[in-house]
C-alpha positions in Angstrom: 67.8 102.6 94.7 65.7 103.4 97.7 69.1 104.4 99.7 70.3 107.7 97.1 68.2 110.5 99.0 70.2 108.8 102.3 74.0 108.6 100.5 73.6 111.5 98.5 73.0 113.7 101.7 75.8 111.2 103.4 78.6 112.0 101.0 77.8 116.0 101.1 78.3 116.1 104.5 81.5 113.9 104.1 82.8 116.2 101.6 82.5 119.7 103.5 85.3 118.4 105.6 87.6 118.0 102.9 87.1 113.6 102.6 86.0 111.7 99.3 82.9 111.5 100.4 82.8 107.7 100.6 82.5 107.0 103.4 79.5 109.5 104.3 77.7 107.8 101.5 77.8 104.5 102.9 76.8 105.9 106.6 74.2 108.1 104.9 72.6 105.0 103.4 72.9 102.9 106.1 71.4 105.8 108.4 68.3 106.2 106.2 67.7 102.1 105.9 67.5 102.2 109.9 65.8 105.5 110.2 63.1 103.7 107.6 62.9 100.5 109.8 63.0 102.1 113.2 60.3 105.1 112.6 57.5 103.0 112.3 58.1 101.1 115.4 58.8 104.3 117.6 55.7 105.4 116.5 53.7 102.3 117.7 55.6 102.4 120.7 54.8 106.2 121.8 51.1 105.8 120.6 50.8 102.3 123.1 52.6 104.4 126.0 50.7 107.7 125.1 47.2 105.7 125.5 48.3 103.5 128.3 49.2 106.6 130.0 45.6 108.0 129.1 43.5 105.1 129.9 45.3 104.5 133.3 44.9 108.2 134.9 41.4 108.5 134.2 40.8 104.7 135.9 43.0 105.5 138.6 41.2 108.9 139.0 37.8 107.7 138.8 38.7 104.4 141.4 40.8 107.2 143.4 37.0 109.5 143.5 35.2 106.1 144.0 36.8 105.9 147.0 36.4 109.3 148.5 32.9 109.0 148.0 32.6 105.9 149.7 34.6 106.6 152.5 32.5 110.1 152.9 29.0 107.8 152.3 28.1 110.1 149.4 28.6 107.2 146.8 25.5 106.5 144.3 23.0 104.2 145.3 24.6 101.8 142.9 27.7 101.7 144.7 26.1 101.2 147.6 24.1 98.1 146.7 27.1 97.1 145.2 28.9 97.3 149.1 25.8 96.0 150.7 
């Protein structure tokens, strides 16, 4: 019942070219069955890389400044006790 949106669409396009139409049904439900199961996991999947992405520039930028400052001996006095 969940798959009619998916074959109905399916057998349309099956029928412009002139076919029954059965066999775009069964693609067009089998299409929207993976399309249903598949989504959700993309999305997870672009959201983890997205933040990974995110969290890793700014700690690679701030350790990337870190070091320029130390190496230039304008580092915080934190950083310095830290060294010492």
């Amino acid at each position: 019942m969940s798959n009619i949106l998916g074959a109905a669409i399916g057998a349309a396009i099956d029928r412009r070219d002139g076919d029954s139409g059965i066999k775009g049904l069964v693609v067009g439900a089998l299409t929207q069955r993976v399309l249903i199961t598949a989504l959700p996991i993309i999305a997870s999947v672009a959201v983890a890389w997205y933040l990974k992405r995110l969290f890793s520039s700014e700690s690679s930028q701030s350790t990337s400044e870190a070091d320029a400052d130390q190496k230039s001996g304008k580092g915080s006095s934190k950083m310095k006790a830290a060294a010492a």
